[in-house]
C-alpha positions as CSV (number, residue, x, y, z in Angstrom):
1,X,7.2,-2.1,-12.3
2,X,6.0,-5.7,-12.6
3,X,3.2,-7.5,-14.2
4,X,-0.2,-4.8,-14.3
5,X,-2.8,-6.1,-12.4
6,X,-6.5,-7.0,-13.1
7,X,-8.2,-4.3,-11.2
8,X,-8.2,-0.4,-10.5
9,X,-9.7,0.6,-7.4
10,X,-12.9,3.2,-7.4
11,X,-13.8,4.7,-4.3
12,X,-16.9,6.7,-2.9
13,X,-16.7,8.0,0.7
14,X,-19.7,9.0,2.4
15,X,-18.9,10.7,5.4
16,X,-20.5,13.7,6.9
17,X,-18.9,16.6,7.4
18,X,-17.7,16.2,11.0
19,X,-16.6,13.3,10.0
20,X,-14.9,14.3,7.2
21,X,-12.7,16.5,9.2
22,X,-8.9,15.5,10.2
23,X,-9.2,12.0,11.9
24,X,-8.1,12.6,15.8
25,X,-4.5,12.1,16.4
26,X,-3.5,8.9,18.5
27,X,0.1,8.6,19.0
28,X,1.4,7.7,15.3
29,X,-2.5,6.9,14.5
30,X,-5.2,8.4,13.1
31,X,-8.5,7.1,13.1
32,X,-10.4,7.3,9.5
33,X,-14.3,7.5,9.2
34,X,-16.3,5.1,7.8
35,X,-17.9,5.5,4.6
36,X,-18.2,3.1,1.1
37,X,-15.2,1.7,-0.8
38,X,-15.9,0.3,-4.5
39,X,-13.1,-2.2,-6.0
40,X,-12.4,-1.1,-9.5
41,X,-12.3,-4.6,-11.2
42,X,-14.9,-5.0,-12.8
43,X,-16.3,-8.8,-12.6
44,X,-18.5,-10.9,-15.1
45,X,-22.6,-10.2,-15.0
46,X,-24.7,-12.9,-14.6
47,X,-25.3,-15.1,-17.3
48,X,-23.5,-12.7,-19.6
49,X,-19.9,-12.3,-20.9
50,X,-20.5,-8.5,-20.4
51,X,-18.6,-7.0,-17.2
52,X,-20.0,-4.9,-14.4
53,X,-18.8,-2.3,-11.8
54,X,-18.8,-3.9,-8.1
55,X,-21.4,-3.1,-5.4
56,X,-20.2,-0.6,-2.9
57,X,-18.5,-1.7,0.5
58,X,-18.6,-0.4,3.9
59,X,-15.4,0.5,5.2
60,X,-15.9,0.6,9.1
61,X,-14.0,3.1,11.1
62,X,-10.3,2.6,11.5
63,X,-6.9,3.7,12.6
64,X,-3.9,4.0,10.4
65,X,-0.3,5.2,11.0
66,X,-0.6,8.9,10.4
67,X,3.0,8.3,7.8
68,X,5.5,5.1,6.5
69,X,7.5,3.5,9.3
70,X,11.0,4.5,9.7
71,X,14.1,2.9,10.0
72,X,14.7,4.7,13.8
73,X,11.3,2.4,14.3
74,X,11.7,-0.4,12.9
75,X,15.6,-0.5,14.1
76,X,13.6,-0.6,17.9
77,X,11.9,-3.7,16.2
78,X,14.9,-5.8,15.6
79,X,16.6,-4.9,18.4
80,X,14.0,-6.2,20.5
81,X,13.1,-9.3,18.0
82,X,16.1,-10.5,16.4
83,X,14.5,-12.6,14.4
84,X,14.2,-10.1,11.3
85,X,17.7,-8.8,11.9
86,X,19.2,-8.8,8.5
87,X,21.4,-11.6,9.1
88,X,19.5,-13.7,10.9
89,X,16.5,-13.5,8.9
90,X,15.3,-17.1,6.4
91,X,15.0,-16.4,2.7
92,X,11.6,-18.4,3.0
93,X,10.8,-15.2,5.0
94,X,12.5,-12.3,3.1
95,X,14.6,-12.6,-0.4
96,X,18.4,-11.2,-0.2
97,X,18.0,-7.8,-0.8
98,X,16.1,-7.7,2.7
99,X,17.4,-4.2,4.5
100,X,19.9,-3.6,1.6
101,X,20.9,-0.3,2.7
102,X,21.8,-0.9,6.1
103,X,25.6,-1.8,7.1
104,X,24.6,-4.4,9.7
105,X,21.8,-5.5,11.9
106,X,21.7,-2.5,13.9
107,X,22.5,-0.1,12.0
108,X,20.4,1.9,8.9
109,X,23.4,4.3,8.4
110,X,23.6,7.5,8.8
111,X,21.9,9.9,11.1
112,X,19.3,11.2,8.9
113,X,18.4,7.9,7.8
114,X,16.3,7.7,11.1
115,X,13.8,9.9,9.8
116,X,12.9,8.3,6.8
117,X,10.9,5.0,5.3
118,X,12.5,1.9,6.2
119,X,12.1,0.0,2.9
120,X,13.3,-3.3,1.8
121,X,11.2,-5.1,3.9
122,X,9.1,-8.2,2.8
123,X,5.1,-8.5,3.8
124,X,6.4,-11.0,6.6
125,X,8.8,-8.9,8.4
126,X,6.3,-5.6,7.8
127,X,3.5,-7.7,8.9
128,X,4.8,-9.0,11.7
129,X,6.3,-5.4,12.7
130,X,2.8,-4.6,13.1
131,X,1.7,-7.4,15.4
132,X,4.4,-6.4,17.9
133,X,1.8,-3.0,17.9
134,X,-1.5,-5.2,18.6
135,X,-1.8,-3.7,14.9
136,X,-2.1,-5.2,10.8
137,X,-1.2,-3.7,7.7
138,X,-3.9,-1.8,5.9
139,X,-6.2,-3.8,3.5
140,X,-6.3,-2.5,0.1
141,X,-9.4,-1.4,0.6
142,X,-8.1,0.7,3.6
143,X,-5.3,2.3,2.2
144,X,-6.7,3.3,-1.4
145,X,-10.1,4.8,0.8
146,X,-7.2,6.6,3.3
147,X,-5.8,8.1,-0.4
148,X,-9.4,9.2,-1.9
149,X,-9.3,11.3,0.9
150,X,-13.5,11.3,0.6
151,X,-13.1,13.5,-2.8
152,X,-10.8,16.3,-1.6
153,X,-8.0,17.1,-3.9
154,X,-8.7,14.4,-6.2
155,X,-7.0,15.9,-9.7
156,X,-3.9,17.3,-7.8
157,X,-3.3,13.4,-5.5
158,X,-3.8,11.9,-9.3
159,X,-1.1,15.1,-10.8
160,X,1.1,14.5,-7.9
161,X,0.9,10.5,-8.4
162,X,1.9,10.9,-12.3
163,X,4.7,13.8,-11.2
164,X,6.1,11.2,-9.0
165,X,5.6,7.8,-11.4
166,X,8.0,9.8,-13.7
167,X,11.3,10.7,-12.0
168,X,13.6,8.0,-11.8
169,X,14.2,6.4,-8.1
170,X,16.9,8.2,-6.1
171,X,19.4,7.1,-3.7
172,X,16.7,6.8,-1.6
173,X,13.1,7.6,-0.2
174,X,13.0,11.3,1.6
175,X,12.3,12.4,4.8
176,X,8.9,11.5,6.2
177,X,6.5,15.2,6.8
178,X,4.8,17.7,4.8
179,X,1.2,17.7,4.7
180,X,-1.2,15.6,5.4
181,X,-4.5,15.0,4.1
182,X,-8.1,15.6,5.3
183,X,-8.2,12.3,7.2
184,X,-4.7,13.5,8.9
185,X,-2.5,10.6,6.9
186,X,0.6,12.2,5.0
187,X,3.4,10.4,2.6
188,X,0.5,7.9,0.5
189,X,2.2,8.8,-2.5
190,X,5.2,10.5,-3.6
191,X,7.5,9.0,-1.1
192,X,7.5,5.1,-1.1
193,X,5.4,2.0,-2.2
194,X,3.7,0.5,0.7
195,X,2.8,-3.1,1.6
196,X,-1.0,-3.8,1.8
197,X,-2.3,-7.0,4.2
198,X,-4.4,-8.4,1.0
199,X,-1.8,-7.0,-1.4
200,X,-2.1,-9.8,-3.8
201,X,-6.0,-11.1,-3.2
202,X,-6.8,-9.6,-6.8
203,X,-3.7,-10.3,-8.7
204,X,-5.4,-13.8,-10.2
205,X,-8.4,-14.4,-11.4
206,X,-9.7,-17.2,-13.2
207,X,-10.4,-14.5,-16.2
208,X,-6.6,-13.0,-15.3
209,X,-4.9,-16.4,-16.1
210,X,-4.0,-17.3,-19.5
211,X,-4.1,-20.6,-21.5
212,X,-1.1,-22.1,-20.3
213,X,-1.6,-21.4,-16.4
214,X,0.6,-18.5,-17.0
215,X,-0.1,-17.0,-14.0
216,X,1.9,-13.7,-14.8
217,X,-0.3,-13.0,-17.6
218,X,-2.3,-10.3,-15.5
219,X,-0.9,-7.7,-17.8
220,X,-2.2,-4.6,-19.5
221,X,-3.8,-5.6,-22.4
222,X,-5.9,-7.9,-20.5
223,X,-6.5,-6.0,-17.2
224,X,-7.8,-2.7,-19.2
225,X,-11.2,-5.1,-20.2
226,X,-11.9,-5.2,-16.8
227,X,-11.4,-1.9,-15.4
228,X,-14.2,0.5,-13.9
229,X,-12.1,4.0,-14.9
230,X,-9.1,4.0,-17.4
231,X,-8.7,7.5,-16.9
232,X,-7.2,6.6,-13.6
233,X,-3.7,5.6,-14.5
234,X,-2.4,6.3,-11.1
235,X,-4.1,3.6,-9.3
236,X,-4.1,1.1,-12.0
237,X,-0.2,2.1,-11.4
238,X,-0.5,1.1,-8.0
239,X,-2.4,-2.5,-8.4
240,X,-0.1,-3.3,-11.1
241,X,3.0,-2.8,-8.4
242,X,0.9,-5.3,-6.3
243,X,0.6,-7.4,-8.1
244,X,3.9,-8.1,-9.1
245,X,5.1,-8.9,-5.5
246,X,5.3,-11.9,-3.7
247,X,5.5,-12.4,0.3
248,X,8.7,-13.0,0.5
249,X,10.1,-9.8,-2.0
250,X,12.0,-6.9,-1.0
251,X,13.0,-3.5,-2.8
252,X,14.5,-0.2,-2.4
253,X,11.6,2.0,-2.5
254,X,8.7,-0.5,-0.8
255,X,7.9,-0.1,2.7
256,X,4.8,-0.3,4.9
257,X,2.6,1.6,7.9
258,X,0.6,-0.6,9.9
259,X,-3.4,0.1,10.9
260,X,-6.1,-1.5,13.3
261,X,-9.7,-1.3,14.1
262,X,-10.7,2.6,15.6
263,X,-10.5,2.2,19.2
């Protein structure tokens, strides 16, 4: 899993309840209304060594693949940039493991592969999948707000989240479907890990680094000082797998959806 990060993520959506309804279907997109995103690290008050929950953000409206990219997809990306094919891609750019489970550079295997995540992809190749789409990877913030769903369901997403955390990885990530949530955005959890555009911007800290400029040292016991809501192991889970990563890392059960300002 990887060093535990600093931060858990709290969020508070404000939405009315038009707007709460399924986000509008755009192609692969759907559009997510705005409402307020709180990070769950906690930070130091002022001129005290006491910490204190973070003021509220706006999240403005946005758009956000309504499930993980596939391989059928992102095989269409290589094909027409061959610059991430998996042997012509740099190391700077994406470690050795980059597209592990596919034979060769056009080809993910077998048929029903199509239909499911791609994954071993670094942040570089995912990121600049999205580009070719006029679109990003989701910030943090955007992704954990696209999972609180504005409140709905929040004790079975967590159940399903710890269900998930404790079976052992498979041959591989499932097919992509099932349902969705109230936003319209399916397969958050239970199916892959997903890249995030900022997925490191909270993994150091001046308070996360230890005395020796470890910078690995964002681990449990010093992250739980400085979270907003223990209880929530799920996404403490989730900023601890971020924080392991770097840019250029791949693995077997990480991929990515891309997302963009509403249009």
């Amino acid at each position: 899993m990887g060093a535990a990060a600093v931060f858990v993520v709290a969020i508070l959506a404000v939405a009315s309840p038009a707007a709460a309804a399924a986000g509008a279907e755009r192609g692969g997109l759907v559009t997510i209304p705005p409402g307020l995103y709180t990070p769950f690290q906690r930070v130091k008050a002022a001129n005290s060594g006491e910490t204190e929950a973070q003021a509220p953000e706006a999240i403005a409206a946005f758009a956000m693949d309504r499930a993980p990219v596939t391989n059928a997809e992102y095989l269409g990306f290589v094909t027409a940039h061959p610059e991430w094919r998996k042997s012509w891609t740099k190391t700077l750019f994406a470690d050795g493991r980059y597209l592990g489970r596919w034979p060769a550079d056009l080809d993910f295997g077998h048929a029903e592969a199509g239909d499911r995540p791609v994954t071993d992809v670094s942040w570089f190749a995912a990121r600049a999948y999205c580009k070719t789409r006029g679109l990003d990877l989701p910030t943090t913030a955007q992704w954990e707000y696209a999972l609180a769903d504005a409140g709905r369901d929040e004790a079975r997403v967590r159940a399903r989240s710890l269900e998930w955390f404790s079976r052992p990885n498979g041959a591989g990530p499932g097919a992509i479907g099932g349902p969705v949530n109230g936003y319209g955005v399916g397969n958050l959890i239970g199916l892959v890990w997903e890249w995030t555009e900022d997925f490191n911007a909270y993994a150091i800290t001046a308070e996360s680094r230890d005395p020796n400029g470890n910078d690995s040292a964002a681990v449990c016991g010093g992250a739980a000082a400085g979270i907003a809501d223990a209880s929530d192991y799920p996404a403490f889970m989730r900023a601890s797998m971020r924080a392991s990563l770097k840019a250029n890392y791949t693995a077997d059960m990480l991929g990515f959806r891309c997302a963009g300002g509403a249009p």
